[in-house]
N, C-alpha and C positions, 0 to 999 in steps of 0.2 A: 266764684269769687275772683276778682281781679288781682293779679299775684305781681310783685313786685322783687326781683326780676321777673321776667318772663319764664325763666326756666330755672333751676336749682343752680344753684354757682359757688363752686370754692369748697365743697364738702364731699368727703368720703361716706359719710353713713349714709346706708342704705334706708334708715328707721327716716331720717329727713328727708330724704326722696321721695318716701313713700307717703311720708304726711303732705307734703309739696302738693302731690297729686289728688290727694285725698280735697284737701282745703281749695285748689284749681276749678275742683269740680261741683263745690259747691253751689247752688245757686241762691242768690240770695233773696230774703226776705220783700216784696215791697215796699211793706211796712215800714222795715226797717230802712230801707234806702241803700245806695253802695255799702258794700263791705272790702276795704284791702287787706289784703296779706302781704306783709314784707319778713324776708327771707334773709338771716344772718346780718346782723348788724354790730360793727365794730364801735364799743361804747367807750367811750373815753371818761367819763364819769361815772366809772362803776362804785358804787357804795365803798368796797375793802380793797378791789385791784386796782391797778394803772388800768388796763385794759380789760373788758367784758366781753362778753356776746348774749344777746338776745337770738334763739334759736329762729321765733317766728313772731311779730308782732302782727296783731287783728286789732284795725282800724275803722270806725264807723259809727255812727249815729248809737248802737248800743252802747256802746263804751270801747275803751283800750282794753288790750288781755297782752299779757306776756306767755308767751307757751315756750316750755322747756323740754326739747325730746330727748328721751334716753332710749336706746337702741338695745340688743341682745339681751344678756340675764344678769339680773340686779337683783344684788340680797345688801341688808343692813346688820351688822352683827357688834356689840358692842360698840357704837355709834360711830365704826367705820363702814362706809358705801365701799360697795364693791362691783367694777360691770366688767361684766367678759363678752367682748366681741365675737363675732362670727369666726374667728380662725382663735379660738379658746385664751386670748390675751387678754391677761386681768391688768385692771390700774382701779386704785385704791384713791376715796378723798374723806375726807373728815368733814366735809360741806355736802350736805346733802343738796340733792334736786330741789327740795323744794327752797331751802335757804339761798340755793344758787338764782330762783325765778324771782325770789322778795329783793334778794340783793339786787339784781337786775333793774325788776321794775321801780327801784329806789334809784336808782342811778339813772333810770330813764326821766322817772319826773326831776331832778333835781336839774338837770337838765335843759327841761322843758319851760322851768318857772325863768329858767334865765330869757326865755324868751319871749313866753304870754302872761298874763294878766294872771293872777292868784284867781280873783274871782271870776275868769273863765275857767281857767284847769279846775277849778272847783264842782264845774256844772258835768265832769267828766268821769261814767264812773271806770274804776280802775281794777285792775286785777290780773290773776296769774293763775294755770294751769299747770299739770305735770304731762307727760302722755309715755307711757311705755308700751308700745305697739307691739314686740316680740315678746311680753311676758306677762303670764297675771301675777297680779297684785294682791296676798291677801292680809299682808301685815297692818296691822294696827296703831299707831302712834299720838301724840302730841305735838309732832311739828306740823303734824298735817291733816285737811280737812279730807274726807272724803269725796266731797262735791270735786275738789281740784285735780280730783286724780281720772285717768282714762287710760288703762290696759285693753292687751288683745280682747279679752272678750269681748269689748264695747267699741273696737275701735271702726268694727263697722258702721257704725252710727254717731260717728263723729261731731254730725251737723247736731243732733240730738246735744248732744254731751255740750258745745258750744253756747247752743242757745240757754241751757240750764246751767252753764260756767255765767254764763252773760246777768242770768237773772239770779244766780246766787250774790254777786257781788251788788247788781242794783240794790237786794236788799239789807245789805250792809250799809250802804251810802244812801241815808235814805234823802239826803239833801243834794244829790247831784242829779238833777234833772234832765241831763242829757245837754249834750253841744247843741248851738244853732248852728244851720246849713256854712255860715259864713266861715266861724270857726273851724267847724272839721274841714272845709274846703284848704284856710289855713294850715291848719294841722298834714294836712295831707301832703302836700307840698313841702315844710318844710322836714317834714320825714324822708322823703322819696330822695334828695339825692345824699343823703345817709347810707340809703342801701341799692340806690342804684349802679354798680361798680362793673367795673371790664378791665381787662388785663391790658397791660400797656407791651408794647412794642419789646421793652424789656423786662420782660417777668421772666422770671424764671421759678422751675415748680421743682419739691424737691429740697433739697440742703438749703439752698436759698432760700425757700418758701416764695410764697405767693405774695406779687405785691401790684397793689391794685389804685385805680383814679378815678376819681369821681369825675360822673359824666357834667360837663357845660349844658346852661341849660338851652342852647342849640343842639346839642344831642340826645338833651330827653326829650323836645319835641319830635326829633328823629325816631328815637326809639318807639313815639307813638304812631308814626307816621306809617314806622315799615311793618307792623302790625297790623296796619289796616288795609295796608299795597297790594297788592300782586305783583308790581312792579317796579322800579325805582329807579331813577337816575339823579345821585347823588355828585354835587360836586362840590371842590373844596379849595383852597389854596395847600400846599405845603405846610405839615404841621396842625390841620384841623382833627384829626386824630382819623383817620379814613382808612387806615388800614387795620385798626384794635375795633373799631366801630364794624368791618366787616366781618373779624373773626369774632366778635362779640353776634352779629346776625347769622354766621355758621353754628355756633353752638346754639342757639335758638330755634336754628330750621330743622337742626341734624335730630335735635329733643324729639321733635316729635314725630320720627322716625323716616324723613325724608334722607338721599342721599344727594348729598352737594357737591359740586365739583366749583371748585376756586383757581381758573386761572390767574397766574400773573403773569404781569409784563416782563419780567426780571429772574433768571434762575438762579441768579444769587438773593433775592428777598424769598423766593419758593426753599432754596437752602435753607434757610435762617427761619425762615417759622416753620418746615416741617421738623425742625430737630427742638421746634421750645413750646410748639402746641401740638397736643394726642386729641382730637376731637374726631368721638368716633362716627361714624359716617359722613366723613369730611375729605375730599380727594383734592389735596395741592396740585398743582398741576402747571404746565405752560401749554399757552393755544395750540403748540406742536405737537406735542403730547395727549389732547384729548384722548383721541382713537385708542389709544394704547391704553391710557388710565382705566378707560372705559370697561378694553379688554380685560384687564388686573382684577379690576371690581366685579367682572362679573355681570356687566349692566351691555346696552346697547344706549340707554340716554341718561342723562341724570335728574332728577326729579325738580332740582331747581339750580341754579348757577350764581355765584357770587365774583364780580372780577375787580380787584384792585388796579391802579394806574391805569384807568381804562382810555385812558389817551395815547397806550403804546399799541392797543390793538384796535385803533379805531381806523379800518382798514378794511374795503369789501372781502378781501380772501379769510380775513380773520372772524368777521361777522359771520361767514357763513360756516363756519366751522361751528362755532357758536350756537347759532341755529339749527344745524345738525346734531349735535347732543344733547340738546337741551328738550325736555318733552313738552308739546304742543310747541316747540318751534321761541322764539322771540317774540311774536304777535301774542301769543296764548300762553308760555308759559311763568315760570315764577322766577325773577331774575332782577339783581340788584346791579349796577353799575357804578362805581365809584371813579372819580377823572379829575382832572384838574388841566386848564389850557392855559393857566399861565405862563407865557413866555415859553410855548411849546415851538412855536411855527419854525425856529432855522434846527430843532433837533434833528438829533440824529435819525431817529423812526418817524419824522413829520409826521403828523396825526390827521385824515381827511374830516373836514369839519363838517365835510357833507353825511357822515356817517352818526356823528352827534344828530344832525337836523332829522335823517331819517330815523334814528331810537324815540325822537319826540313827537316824532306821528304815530308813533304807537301807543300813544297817550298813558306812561309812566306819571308817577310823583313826581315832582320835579323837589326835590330835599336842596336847597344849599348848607354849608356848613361853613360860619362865621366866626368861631370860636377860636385861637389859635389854643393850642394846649399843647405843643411843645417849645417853641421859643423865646427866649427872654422878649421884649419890649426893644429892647436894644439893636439886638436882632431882627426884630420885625420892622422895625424904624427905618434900619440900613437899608435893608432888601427893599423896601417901597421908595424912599428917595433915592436911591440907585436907579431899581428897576422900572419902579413907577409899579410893580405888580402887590395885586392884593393876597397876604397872607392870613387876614383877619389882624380879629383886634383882641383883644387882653392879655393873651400871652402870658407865659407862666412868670410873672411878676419883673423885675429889674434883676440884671445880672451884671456882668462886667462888660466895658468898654469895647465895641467892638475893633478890634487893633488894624492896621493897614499901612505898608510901607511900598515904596514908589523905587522902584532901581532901573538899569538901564541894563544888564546884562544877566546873560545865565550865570555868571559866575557868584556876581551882585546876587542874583536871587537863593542861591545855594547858602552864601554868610548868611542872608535875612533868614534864611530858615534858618537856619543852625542859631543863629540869635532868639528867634523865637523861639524851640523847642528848648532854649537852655533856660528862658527867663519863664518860660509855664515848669517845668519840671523841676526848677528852683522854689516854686514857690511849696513845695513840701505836702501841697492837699493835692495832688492830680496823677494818678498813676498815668502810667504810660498808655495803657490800654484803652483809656478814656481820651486818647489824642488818635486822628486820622490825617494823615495827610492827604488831598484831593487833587488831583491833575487833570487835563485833557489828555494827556502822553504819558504811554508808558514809560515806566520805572526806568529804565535805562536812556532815557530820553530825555527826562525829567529832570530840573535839579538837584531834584533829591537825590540824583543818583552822584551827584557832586559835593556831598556834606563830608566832613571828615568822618574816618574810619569806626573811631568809638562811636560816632551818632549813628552812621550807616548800620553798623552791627545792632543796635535795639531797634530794628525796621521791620517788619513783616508786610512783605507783599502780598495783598489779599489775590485770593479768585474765591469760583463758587463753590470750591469744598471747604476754605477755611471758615465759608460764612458757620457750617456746623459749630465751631466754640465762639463763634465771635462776642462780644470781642476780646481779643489775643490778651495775652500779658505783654507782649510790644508794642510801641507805638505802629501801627497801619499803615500801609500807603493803598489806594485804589484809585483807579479812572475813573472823572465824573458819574460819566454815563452807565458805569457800572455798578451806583451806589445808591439807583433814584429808589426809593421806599425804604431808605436805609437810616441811620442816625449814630452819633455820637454823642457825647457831650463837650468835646475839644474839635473843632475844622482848623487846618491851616489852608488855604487854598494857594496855589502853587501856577506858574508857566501861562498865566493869562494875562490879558492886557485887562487895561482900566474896562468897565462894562460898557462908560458914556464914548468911549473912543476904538470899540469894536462891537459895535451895535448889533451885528451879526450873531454873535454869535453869543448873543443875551441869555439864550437856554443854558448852558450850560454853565453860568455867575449865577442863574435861578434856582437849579439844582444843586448847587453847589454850599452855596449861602444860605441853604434852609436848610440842611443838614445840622447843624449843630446846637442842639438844646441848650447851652450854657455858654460858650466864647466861639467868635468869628475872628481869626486874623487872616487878612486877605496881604499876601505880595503881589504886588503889579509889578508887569514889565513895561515896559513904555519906550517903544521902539516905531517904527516907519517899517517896519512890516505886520503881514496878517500871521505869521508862524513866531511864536515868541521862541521857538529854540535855535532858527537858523539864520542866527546873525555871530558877528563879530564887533560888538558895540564897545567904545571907548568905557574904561574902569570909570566908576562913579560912586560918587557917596551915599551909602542906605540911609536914605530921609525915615527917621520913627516918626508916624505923625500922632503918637500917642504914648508918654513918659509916664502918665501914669498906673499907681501900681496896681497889680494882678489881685483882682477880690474878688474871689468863689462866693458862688453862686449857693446862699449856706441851705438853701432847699434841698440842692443836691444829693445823692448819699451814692458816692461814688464803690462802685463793688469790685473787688479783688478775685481771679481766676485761679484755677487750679493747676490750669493748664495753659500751653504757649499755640502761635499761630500753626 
């Protein structure tokens, strides 16, 4: 049965893992035609709550089925439910399973009518199951049929149980006739990106909990795509979501028991996600570090290779590093690439293009990714009439102006910041933590290092071990180049000249200006040389070329730390 995600996601129990697998393995009818399985779906029209879940929905020409699992040992005792998990933890509900599946599957057609035709959802039949895999079941009741139930003893023959859940319910509905081909083709689709989800850049798991985005549908055709691959070379502009899309293809590959190795470009992005994702058979890593990883794990190769930013290592000495850990090589084996050459060519690690052309003779997917899903509109707007570079298109909806002021000296540039960072942290929605400052030049070089004392003091100069909390309860400062696979929701960018009037050095206004999910304020310098710090330019007046006021981005949900840089 074709399962929706590919593999279990977002759940501790072990009872839905094991049904995951169970339902993965089914083969389906031909009679009956496709069958999908989708896996945890967050219901926003649940019958009695704000929020629901459907454990497992089963989709397809038989009909809809809601399946409710309950894991460990369940008893009912004057009409409170009781389950005790695997380390003997009871929680108690006064809604039983099976009223939890009706309610469910009530919130799911209501739903649904908002979107098809009465008299198609009519042709559909409907229905709900229980399944308690770790216990039998021999209570008796009136809330519930015994057709909808399936314990351990039966849970071997699951498919069994299915088909005669399937035809219990036909015979209930004796006027729904089944969907035609069209409809369910419908139906399918607009279910799928309900529960197609992958952890964003910043999820955090834990106290925080898990918070998750629907994949663009350039990324489920992706998702079908690297499925079918061996091989892949993905690219993207800045912002197509290319680094959550590969830890999203690590937990996919690692499921089924391969071990992956994930270089990055960057050891501060390698900081930052090994301290916010545990995926187990998953080895972070930097190209320098293979050999060593290797040794750690245990391995001589790794069974398949994932690399983000792959235009910092598109380099013969790195390819072949590459090549050497990875089994059957680059030609033969299982190996995803993700890149981006936008406004690559004056960087700092120039990237050989001749290295791109030779991974396309090895005849990979060629996936592009056109979706933007981190930047406002605004944002994306700037960077392509600036840069003239493509970031994609929709872009996580309108947000605020993006800000820009023109000075003539470092001293000039030091007020404009200090102006900006008083008129965002004035406006009462924007923690500190949610603002980066971005330079070419380090911090003492920089004008940041010129702001008056109280501003200076809320600063935290990053490197690659603050990336572990990032980000700080201070406002940030880092080097461009230091930050590529990184984000915030606040950039100020700092010590550059206009982009149209230092052409050169484009990369690093590319890098810089895609950073930031929510507000862009750019200072220019504007001087008659190529180093914006070593002048001595006449005092001049900080041009705003933008009075109006600061309006947060209300998508936002800006999160507060525990802890400092």
């Amino acid at each position: 049965m074709r399962m929706i995600p590919a593999s279990p996601h977002g759940t501790g129990s072990m009872a839905e893992k094991r049904v995951f697998d169970r339902l993965k393995n089914i083969i389906n009818d031909p009679e009956d035609g496709p069958m999908t399985a989708y896996h945890s779906l967050n219901l926003t029209d649940h019958r009695r709550k704000r929020f629901g879940e459907i454990d497992f929905l089963i989709c397809g020409r038989p009909g809809l089925l809601v399946l409710e699992v309950k894991g460990g040992k369940i008893s009912c005792r004057k009409g409170v439910w009781t389950y005790t998990d695997r380390y003997g933890v009871e929680t108690r509900s006064v809604e039983g399973p099976f009223k939890q599946a009706q309610s469910a599957l009530h919130g799911l057609m209501t739903k649904l009518k908002t979107q098809f035709e009465t008299s198609r959802l009519s042709r559909l039949p409907i229905g709900y199951g229980i399944l308690f895999p770790d216990c039998e079941w021999h209570q008796n009741g009136a809330e519930w049929d015994n057709f909808t139930l399936l314990d351990s003893r039966s849970f071997n023959n699951l498919e069994n149980w299915l088909n005669n859940l399937f035809s219990h319910w036909r015979k209930r509905q004796t006027s729904a006739r089944g969907p035609d081909n069209d409809f369910l083709n419908e139906l399918t689709e607009y279910l799928r990106p309900e529960f197609e989800t992958v952890e964003t850049l910043f999820s955090q798991v834990g106290n925080v909990g898990e918070k998750v985005t629907r994949l663009t549908q350039d990324q489920m055709i992706f998702v079908d795509v690297i499925e079918a691959n061996k091989k892949v070379l993905c690219s993207g502009g800045a912002g197509t979501g290319k680094t959550f899309l590969a830890l999203e293809l690590a937990r996919r590959w690692t499921y089924t028991g391969k071990k992956v190795a994930m270089p990055c470009g960057s050891k501060w992005l390698k900081r930052y996600l090994e301290t916010r994702f545990t995926i187990p058979g998953l080895t972070l890593t930097t190209v320098s570090s293979l050999e060593l990883e290797a040794g750690r794990s245990g391995l001589n190769q790794f069974d398949a290779m994932i690399v983000d930013e792959g235009q910092d290592i598109f380099h013969q000495s790195d390819l072949k590093k590459l090549d050497c850990f990875l089994k059957g090589g680059l030609k033969d084996g299982q190996w995803c690439i993700f890149h981006d050459l936008n406004n690559q060519g004056n960087s700092v690690n120039k990237p050989d293009k001749g290295v791109l052309k030779f991974l396309e003779t090895l005849d990979p997917a060629l996936v592009p990714l056109n979706t933007n899903c981190r930047n406002t509109l605004n944002i994306i707007c700037e960077v392509k009439k600036r840069l003239g570079a493509d970031m994609g298109i929709k872009g996580a909806g309108h947000g605020p102006d993006v800000r820009h002021n023109e000075v003539c000296s470092r001293k000039d540039a030091a007020k404009a910041l200090a102006g900006e960072l008083s008129h965002i942290l004035a406006s009462g929605h924007i923690p500190s933590g949610s603002i980066t400052i971005l330079s070419p030049l380090p911090f003492p070089e920089s004008a940041a290092s010129l702001l008056p004392p109280e501003l200076r003091e809320q600063i935290c100069v990053l490197d690659e071990f603050a990336m572990r909390s990032f980000p700080p309860l201070k406002i940030s400062f880092a080097q461009i180049h230091q930050f590529k696979g990184l984000e915030n929701d606040v950039v100020i960018l700092v010590d550059v000249a206009p982009p149209d009037r230092l052409k050169k050095e484009g990369s690093i206004h590319y890098i810089a200006m895609s950073r930031p999910r929510s507000l862009l304020s750019m200072i220019f310098t504007v001087i008659n040389s190529e180093r914006t710090t070593k002048f001595d330019a006449p005092k001049s007046t900080i041009q705003m070329k933008t009075d109006k006021p600061l309006i947060w981005h209300r998508s936002r949900r800006l999160r507060r730390r525990e802890s400092g840089c």
